[in-house]
Structures are given as structure tokens and as C-alpha cells.
N, C-alpha and C positions, 0 to 999 in steps of 0.2 A: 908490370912493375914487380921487380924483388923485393919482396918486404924480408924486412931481417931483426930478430928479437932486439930488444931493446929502442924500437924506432914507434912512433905513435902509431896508430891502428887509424888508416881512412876513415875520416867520418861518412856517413849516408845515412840517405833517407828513406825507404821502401815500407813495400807493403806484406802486410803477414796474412796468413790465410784467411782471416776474417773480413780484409780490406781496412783493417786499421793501419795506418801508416806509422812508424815508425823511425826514430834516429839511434843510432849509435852512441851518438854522447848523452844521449838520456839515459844512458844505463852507466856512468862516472859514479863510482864511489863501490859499484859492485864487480865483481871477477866475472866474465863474460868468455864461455864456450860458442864460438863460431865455428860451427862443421859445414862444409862444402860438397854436397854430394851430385854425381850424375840427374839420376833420375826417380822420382817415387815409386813405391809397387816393384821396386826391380828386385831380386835376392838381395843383392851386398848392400844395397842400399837400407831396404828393408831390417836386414841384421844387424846395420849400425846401429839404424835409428831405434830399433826395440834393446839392445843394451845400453841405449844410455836413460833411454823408461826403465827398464830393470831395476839399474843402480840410479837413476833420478834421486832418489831418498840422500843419499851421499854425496852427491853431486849439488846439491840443494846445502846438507851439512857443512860443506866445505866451501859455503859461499857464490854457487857458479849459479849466475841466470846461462839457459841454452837457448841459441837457434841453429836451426838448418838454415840451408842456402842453395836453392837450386834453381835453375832456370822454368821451371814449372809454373802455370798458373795458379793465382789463388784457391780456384777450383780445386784443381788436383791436388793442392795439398792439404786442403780441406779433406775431401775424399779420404788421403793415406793417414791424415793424423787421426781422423774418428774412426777407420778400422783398424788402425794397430794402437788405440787408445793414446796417444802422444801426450806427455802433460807440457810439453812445450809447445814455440811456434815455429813456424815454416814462415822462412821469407822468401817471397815471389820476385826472381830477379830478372824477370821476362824480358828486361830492357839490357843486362847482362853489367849495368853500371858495377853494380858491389865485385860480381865476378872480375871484372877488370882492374877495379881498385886496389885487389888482392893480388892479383896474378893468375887468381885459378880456373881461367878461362886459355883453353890451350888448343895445340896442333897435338893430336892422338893421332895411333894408328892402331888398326884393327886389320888383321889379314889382308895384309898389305895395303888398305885404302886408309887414307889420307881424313881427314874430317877435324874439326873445332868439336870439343867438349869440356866437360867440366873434370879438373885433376884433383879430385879427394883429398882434399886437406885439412884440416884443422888446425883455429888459431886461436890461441887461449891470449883473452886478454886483462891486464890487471885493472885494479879500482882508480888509475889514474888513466888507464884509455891507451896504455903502453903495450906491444905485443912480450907477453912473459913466455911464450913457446908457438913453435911452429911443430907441426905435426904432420908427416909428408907420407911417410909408411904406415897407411892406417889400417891397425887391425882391427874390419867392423866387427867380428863377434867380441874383442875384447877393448874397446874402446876407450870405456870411461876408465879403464884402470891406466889405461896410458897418459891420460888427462890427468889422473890423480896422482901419478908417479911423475 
């Protein structure tokens, strides 16, 4: 699916690292950071997610609830969010639902072989559930400044 700014943001339902399940439209009325990453514990992944704990304080000021989004188990992302102290959540998309409802479930290639993964994106969405930016070039070490600009 192409999602393109100004069009509604999929609703869903999932699960966050705790096993608390979760929607989408429960969060209507707040500005809402959706980041999509590969994999937990990886470098790039890792560097996103600890600049946007960094700047969280600002992130938080400017109104944004965050989560990640990756195909990981709850587990795991339990695991990466209490080592790299995360003050947000990780959603478990193990079924790949939310990935596809965005788009960001794709055909990559890696030295020449072929494979499905997850394409780094972020999607800021506003207090009425509308996508206000799509973010495709993501710089994890400077992230949330891209979010805030």
C-alpha cells in the first residue's frame, strides 16, 4: 500500500513488548511518531532508537506519544528496550499486519540476493489520525530532529 500525507493512517491492533495489546485510534487527539525498523540489537537500528530516548524530553514537549515497529517478538523487544533503557514501546508485528498496512514490508536486496524486509520509515501522524509526514531517508543518529523539522 502507498500511503501518502494527508490520507488517514491504518488503524491496528497489536501487541507491545509487555503483551499489552494496543490500537491506533486510541492514541486520536495526540501526535503519534510510528518508526519502522529492521531488527533490535542491530547498530542502525540501535542508533535510531537511543536518539529518539536522548531527545524523548522534546519529543514528549512537542506533543508526540512514539513507537517502534518491527517484526520482533515481544521478547526481544523487551530485551532491547530495558538494555538501551527505551522510555517508549516496541510493537510486535510478528504477523507483519501493521507492516503491510503501511507499505513497509518490502523486496530488499543485499549483495545481490533477493529477500522481504522491513524498509525504515517513519510516519508522523496528527491528533486527528491523518499521516502529517512520511519520512523514507532516515537519519538514525539524527532522527528526532527530522521529526521535529
Amino acid at each position: 500500500m502507498n500511503l501518502e500525507k494527508g490520507q488517514m493512517a491504518p488503524d491496528f491492533e497489536a501487541k507491545i513488548e509487555t503483551g499489552e495489546t494496543i490500537k491506533l485510534s486510541d492514541y486520536r487527539g495526540k501526535k503519534v511518531v510510528l518508526y519502522f525498523y529492521p531488527k533490535d540489537a542491530t547498530p542502525g537500528c540501535t542508533a535510531q532508537a537511543c536518539n529518539l530516548r536522548d531527545n524523548y524530553d522534546a519529543l514528549l514537549k512537542a506533543g508526540y506519544v512514539v513507537f517502534g515497529v518491527s517484526s520482533d517478538a515481544e521478547k526481544s523487544h523487551l530485551k532491547f528496550k530495558e538494555k538501551q533503557e527505551l522510555p517508549f514501546s516496541l510493537i510486535a508485528d510478528t504477523d507483519l499486519k501493521v507492516h503491510e498496512a503501511f507499505g513497509t514490508w518490502q523486496e530488499k536486496s543485499m549483495y545481490g540476493r533477493k529477500y522481504m524486509g522491513t524498509v525504515r520509515t517513519t510516519f508522523v501522524i496528527d491528533e486527528e489520525g491523518k499521516i502529517s509526514e512520511i519520512i523514507e531517508k532516515v537519519k538514525t543518529k539524527d532522527h528526532t530532529a527530522q521529526i521535529l523539522n
